[in-house]
C-alpha positions as CSV (number, residue, x, y, z in Angstrom):
1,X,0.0,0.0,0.0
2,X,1.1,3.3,-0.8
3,X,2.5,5.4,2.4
4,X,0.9,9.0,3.1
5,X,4.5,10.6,3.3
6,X,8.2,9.8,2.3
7,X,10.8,11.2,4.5
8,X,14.3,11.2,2.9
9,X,16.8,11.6,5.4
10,X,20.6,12.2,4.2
11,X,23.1,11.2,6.4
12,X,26.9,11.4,6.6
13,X,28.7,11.7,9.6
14,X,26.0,12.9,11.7
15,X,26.3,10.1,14.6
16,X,26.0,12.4,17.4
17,X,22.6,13.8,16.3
18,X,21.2,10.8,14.4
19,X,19.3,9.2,17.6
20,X,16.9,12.6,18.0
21,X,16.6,13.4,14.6
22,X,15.1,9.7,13.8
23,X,13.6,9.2,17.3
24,X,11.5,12.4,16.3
25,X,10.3,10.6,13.2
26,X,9.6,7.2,14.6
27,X,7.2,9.0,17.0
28,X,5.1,11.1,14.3
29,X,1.4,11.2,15.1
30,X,1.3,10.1,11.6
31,X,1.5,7.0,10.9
32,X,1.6,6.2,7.8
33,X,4.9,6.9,6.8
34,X,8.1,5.3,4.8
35,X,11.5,7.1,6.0
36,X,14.6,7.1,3.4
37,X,18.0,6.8,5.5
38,X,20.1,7.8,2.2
39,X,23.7,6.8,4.3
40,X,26.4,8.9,1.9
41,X,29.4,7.2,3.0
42,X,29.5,8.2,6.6
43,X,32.5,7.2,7.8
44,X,31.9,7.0,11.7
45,X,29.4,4.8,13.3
46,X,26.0,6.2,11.9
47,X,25.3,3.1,9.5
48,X,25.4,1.0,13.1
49,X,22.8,3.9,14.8
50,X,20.7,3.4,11.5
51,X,20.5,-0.3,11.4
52,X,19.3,-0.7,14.9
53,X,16.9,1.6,14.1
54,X,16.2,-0.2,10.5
55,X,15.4,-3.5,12.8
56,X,12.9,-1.7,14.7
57,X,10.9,-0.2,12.8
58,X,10.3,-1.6,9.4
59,X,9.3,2.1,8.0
60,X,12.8,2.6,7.8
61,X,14.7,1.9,4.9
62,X,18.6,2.4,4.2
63,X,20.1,3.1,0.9
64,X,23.9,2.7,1.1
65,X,26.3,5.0,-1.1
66,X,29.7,6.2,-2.0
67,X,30.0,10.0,-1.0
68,X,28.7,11.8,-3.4
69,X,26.8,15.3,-1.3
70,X,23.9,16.1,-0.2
71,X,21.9,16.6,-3.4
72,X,22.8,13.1,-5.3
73,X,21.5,11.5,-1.4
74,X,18.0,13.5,-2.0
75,X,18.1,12.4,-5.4
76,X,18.4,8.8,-4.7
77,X,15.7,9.1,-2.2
78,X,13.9,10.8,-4.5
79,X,13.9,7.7,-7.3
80,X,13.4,5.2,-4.7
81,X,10.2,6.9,-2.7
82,X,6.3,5.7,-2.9
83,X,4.9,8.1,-0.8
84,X,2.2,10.6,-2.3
85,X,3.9,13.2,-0.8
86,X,7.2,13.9,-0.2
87,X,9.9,16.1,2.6
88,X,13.5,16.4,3.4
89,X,15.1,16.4,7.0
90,X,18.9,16.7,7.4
91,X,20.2,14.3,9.9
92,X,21.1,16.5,12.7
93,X,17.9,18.2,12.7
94,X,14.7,17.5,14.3
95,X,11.0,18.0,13.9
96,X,7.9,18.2,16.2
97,X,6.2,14.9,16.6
98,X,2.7,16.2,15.0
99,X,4.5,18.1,12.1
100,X,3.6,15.9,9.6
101,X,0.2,15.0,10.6
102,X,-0.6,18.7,11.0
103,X,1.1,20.0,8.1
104,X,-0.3,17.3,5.1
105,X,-3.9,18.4,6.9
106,X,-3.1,21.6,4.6
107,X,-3.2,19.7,1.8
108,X,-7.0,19.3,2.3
109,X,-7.4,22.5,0.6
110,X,-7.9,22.6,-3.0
111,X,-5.3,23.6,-5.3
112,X,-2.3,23.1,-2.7
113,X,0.7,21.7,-3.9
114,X,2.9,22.9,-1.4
115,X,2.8,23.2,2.6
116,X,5.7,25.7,3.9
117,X,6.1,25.3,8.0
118,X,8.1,27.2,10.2
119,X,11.6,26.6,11.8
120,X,12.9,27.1,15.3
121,X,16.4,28.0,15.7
122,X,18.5,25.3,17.9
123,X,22.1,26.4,18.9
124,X,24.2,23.5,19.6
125,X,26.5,23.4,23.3
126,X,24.2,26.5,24.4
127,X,22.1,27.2,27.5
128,X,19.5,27.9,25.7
129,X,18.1,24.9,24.1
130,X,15.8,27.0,21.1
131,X,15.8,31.2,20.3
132,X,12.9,32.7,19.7
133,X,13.4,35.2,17.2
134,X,11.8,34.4,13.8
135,X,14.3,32.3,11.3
136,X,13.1,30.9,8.3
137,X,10.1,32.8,8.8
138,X,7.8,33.3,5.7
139,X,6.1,36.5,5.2
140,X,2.7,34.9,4.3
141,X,0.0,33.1,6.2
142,X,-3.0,30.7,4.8
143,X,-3.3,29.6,1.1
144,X,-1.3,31.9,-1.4
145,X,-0.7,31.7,-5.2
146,X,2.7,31.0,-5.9
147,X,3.3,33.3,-9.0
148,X,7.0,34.1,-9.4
149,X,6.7,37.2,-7.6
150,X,5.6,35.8,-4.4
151,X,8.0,33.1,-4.8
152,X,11.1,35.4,-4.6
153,X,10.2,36.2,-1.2
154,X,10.6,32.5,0.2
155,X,13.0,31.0,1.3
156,X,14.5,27.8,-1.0
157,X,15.4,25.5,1.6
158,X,14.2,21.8,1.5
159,X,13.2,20.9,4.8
160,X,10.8,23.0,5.7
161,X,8.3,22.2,3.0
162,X,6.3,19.1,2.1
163,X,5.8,18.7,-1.6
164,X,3.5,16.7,-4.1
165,X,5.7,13.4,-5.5
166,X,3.4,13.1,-8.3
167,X,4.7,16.9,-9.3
168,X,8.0,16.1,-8.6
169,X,8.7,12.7,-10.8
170,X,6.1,14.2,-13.6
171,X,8.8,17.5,-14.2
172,X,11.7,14.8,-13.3
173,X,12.4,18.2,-11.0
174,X,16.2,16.9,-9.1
175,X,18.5,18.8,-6.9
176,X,21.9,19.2,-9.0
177,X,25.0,17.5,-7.8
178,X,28.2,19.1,-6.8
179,X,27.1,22.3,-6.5
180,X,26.2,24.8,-3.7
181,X,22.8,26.4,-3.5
182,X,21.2,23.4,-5.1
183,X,18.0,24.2,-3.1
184,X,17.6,27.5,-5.4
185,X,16.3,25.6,-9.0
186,X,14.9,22.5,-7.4
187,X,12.4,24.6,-5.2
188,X,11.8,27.3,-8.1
189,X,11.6,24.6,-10.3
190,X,8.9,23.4,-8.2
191,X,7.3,26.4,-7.4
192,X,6.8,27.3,-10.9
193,X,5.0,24.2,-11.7
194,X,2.9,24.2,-8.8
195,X,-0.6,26.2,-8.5
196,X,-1.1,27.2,-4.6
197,X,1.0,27.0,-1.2
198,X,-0.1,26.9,2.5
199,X,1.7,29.1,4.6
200,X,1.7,27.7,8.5
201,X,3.1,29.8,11.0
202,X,3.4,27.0,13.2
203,X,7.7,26.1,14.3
204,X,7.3,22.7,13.1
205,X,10.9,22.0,11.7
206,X,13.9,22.2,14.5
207,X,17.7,23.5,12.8
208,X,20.5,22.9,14.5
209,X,23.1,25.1,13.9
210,X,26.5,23.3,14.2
211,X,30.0,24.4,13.7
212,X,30.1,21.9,10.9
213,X,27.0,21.5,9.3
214,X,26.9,21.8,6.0
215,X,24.4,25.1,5.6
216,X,27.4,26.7,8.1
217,X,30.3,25.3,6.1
218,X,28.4,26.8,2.9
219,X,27.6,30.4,4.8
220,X,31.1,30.6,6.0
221,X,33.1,29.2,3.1
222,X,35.7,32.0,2.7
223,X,36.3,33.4,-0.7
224,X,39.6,31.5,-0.9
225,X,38.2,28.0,0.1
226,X,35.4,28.6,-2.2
227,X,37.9,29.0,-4.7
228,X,39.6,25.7,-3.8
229,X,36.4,24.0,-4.0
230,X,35.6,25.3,-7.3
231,X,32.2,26.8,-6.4
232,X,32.9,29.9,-7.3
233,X,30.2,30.0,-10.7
234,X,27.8,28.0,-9.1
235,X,25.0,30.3,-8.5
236,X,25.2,31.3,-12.4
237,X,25.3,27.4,-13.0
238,X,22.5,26.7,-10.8
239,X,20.5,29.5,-12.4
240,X,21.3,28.0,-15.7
241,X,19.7,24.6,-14.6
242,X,16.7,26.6,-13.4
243,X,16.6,28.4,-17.0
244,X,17.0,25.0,-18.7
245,X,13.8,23.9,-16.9
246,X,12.0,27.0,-17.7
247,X,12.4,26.8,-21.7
248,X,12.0,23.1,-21.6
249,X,8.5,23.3,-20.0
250,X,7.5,26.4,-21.5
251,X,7.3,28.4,-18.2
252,X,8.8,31.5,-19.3
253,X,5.2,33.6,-19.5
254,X,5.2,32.4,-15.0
255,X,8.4,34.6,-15.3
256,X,8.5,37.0,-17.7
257,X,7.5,40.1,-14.8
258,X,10.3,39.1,-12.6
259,X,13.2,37.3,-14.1
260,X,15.2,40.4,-15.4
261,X,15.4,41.3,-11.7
262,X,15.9,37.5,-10.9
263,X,18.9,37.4,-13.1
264,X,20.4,40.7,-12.4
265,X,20.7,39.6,-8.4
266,X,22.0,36.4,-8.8
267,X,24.8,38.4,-11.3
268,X,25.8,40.7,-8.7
269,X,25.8,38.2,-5.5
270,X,28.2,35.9,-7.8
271,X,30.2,39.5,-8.5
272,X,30.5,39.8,-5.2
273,X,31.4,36.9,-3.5
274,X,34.1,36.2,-6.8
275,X,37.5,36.9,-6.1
276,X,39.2,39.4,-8.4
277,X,41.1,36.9,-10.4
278,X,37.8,35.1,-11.1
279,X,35.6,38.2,-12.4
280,X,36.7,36.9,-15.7
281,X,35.0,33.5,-15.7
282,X,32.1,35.4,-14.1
283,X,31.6,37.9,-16.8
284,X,32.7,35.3,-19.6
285,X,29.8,32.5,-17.8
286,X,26.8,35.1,-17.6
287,X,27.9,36.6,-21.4
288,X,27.3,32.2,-22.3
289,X,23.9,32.0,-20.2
290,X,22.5,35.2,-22.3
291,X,23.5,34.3,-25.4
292,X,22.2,30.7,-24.9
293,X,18.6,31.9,-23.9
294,X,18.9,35.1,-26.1
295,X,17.8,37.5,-23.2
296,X,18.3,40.0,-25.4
297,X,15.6,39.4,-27.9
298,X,13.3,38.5,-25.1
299,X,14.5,41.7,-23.0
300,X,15.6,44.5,-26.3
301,X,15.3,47.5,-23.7
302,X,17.7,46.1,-20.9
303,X,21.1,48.0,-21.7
304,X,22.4,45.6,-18.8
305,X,21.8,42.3,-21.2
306,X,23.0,44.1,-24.3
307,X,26.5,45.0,-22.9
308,X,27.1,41.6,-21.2
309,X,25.8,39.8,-24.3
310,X,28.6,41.7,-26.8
311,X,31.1,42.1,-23.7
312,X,31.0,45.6,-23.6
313,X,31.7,45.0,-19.6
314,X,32.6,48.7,-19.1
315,X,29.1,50.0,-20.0
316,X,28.5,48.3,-16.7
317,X,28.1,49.7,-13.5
318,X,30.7,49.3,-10.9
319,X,32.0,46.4,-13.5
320,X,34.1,49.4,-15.0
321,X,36.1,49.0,-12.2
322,X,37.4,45.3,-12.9
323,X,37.7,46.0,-16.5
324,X,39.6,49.7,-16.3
325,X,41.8,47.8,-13.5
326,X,42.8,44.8,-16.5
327,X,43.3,47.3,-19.1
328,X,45.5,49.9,-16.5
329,X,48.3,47.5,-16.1
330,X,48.8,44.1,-18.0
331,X,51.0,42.6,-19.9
332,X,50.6,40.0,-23.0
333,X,52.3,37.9,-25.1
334,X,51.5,37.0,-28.8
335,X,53.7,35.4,-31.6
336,X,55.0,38.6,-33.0
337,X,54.0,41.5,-30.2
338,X,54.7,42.0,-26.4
339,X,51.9,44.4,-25.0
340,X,52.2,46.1,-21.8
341,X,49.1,48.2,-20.5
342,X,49.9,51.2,-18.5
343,X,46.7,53.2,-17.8
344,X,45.1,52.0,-20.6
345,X,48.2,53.5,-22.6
346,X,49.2,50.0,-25.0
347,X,52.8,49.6,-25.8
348,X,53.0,47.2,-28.4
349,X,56.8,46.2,-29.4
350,X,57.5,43.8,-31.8
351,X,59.6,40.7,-31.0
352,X,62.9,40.5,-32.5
353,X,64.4,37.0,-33.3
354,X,67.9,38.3,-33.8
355,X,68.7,40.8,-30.7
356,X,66.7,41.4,-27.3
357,X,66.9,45.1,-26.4
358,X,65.6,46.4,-23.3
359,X,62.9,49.0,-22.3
360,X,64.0,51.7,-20.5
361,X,62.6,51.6,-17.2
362,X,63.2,55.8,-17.0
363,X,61.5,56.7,-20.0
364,X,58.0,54.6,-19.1
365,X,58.5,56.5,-15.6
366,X,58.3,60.0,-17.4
367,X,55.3,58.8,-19.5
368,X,53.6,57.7,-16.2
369,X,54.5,60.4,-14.0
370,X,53.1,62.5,-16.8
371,X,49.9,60.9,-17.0
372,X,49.7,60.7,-13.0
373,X,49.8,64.3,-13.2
374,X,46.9,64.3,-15.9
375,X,44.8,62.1,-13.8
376,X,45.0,64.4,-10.8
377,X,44.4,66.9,-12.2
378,X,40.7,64.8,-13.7
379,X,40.2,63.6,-10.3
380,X,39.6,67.1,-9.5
381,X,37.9,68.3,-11.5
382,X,35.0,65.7,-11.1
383,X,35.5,65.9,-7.8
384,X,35.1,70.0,-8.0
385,X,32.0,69.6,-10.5
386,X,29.7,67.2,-7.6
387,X,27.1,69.1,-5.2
388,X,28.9,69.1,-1.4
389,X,26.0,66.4,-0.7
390,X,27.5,64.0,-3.8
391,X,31.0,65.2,-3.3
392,X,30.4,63.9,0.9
393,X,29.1,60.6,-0.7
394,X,32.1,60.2,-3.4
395,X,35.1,60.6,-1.3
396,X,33.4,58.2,1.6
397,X,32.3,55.6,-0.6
398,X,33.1,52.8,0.6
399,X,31.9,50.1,-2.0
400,X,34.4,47.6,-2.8
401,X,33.5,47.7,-6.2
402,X,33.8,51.6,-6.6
403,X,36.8,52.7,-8.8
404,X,38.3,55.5,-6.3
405,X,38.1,53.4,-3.6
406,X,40.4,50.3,-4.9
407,X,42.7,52.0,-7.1
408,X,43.2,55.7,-5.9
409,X,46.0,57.8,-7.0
410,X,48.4,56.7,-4.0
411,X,47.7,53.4,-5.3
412,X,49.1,54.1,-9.1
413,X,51.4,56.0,-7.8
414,X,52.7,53.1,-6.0
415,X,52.7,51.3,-9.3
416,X,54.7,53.8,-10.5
417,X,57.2,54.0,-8.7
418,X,57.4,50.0,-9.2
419,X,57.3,49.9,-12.7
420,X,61.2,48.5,-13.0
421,X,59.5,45.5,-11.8
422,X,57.1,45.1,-14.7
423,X,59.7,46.1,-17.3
424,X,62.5,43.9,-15.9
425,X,59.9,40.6,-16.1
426,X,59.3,41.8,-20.0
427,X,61.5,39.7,-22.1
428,X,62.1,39.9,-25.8
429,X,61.2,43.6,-26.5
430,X,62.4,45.5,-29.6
431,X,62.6,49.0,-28.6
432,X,62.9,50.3,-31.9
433,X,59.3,48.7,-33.0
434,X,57.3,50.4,-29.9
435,X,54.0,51.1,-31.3
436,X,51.9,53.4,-29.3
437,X,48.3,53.1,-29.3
């Protein structure tokens, strides 16, 4: 007979907090419920914990896999469930033992594909067992049409929702693997597909906040170990996924009001939390997804589109920065030329195969101090030209994007005064061929 619910439960490495987090299931009000124990290669003794618990209580089920993250576990419990409706729990959180019974009473309602519950906030190795200020907590209440506008106010976590299995195996919606953020396209995904929700303001769902769970390790990833892990693109990469899905079902009139907007914040979070180095792949990444979907044609009036989509970065706000940065100093090789990039000044010499001639190191000093002079003297000026009220604003901006800020005059003039570096790493230049352009 078909169970009422499927719980899929991933778990890796979560000993400590596996006993509560499956004693809370094993005690639901409901009854009628099949629980997915998805073990991704846990490595300490949670397989043991899960198999006493397996001989129990035949609801439970184990799936045993290599490690392979937290999306590929929900997506194996996904293929394997039976339930008509489906939720997620991570293994070291908890839920109330009526949540499930009180939450799939929402689905009484007509037109609900999805129940959205509350969450209490449980700090581990702290007096104070739960906090009482809101987290996770939705803005709505009752039975709401989920258009796309209302769906950018929720929150895209798994857990705290219970969703239709018949929705989710007829869109073949999955979570995709070996990325962060893969809750963003499978609930939009969702969502988009889906006709009403039911809001409960009820704390049904219990997340613990460890040192190393993986929503902390994903919060608090540093931009350096983000780089390391090669997440850097993945928001554009999981809003690609999510874009894939619209076009393929036809979904992009449940969007058309909101995904400019949609598209432009997910550009500028992935802008900022890039390192410099990477800005390149960023730009080069959303130039591909715009191009691909031809946002252009379906958005002619966004100047924003337009310039990323022929890599005119500079017409960008703030991205003017990055790209006046590359083209300031830089220096490239080619077959025939050696091009080094001094304020945007090219010097393009022309390699000789028969003698290797040095730049003068003087001579590119005088140009520079020359145009450090000319730039001062612009800084000025605009400077001279803005209301007190803008002129308070521009010198205390403190944007890390803004040009002023990161590269100020002491800062070229420190590159300046270093250039003997830059032209003692440039090999093979023909002084006699210099090209200015």
């Amino acid at each position: 007979m078909q169970p009422k619910l499927t719980i899929i439960v991933p778990v890796y490495n979560t000993e400590k907090y596996l006993k509560k987090c499956l004693d809370s299931l094993v005690n639901q009000t409901l009854r009628d419920i099949e629980i997915l124990c998805i073990n991704d290669g846990s490595k300490d003794n949670s397989h043991i914990i899960l198999n006493e618990y397996a001989d129990k209580d035949p609801r439970i089920k184990i799936f045993n896999k290599a490690n392979g993250g937290l999306s590929s576990a929900r997506n194996m419990g996904i293929d394997n469930a039976k339930g008509q409706f489906v939720t997620f729990l991570d293994s070291d959180d908890y839920v109330e033992n009526n949540a499930y019974e009180l939450a799939l009473s929402r689905f009484a309602n007509d037109g609900v594909d999805l129940v959205h519950f509350s969450t209490n906030l449980v700090m581990e190795d702290s007096d104070c067992e739960r906090y009482n200020e809101d987290y996770f907590q939705h803005k709505f209440c009752g039975i709401v049409k989920l258009t796309s506008y209302v769906t950018q106010f929720l929150d895209v976590c798994a857990w705290n929702k219970i969703y239709k299995l018949s929705i989710i195996k007829s869109y073949h919606i999955r979570f995709p693997v070996g990325k962060l953020y893969e809750d963003n396209p499978f609930f939009w995904s969702y969502a988009l597909v889906s006709d009403f929700a039911y809001f409960m303001p009820e704390k049904l769902h219990n997340y613990l906040s460890r040192k190393n769970s993986i929503m902390n390790l994903t919060l608090k990833l540093s931009k350096s170990k983000v780089n390391e892990l090669n997440h850097e693109l993945d928001r554009l990469l999981c809003f690609e996924e999510l874009l894939t899905f619209i076009f393929k079902w036809n979904l992009f009139y449940k969007v058309a009001l909101t995904l400019e907007k949609h598209f432009e914040r997910v550009f500028w979070d992935e802008i900022a939390h890039s390192s410099h180095k990477n800005i390149g792949k960023v730009l080069e990444k959303t130039t591909n997804i715009i191009n691909k979907f031809s946002f252009t044609s379906l958005f002619p009036r966004n100047r924003f589109f337009k310039a990323l989509s022929r890599k005119k970065y500079y017409k960008i706000k703030y991205i003017e920065y990055i790209t006046k940065k590359q083209s300031l100093f830089g220096l490239y090789h080619s077959s025939s030329y050696t091009t080094l990039c001094l304020l945007g000044i090219k010097i393009r010499k022309k390699k000789s195969k028969n003698k290797i001639e040095e730049v003068s190191s003087k001579e590119i000093n005088d140009e520079l101090n020359n145009l450090y002079s000319e730039l001062s003297k612009l800084h000025q000026m605009v400077v001279s030209s803005f209301s007190k009220q803008k002129k308070e604003t521009f010198l205390s901006n403190k944007n890390k994007l803004t040009f002023f800020n990161q590269m100020n005059l002491n800062e070229f003039k420190y590159y300046f005064e270093n250039l003997s570096i830059a032209v003692n790493l440039t090999d093979n230049f023909d002084k006699s061929n210099a090209v200015f352009s």
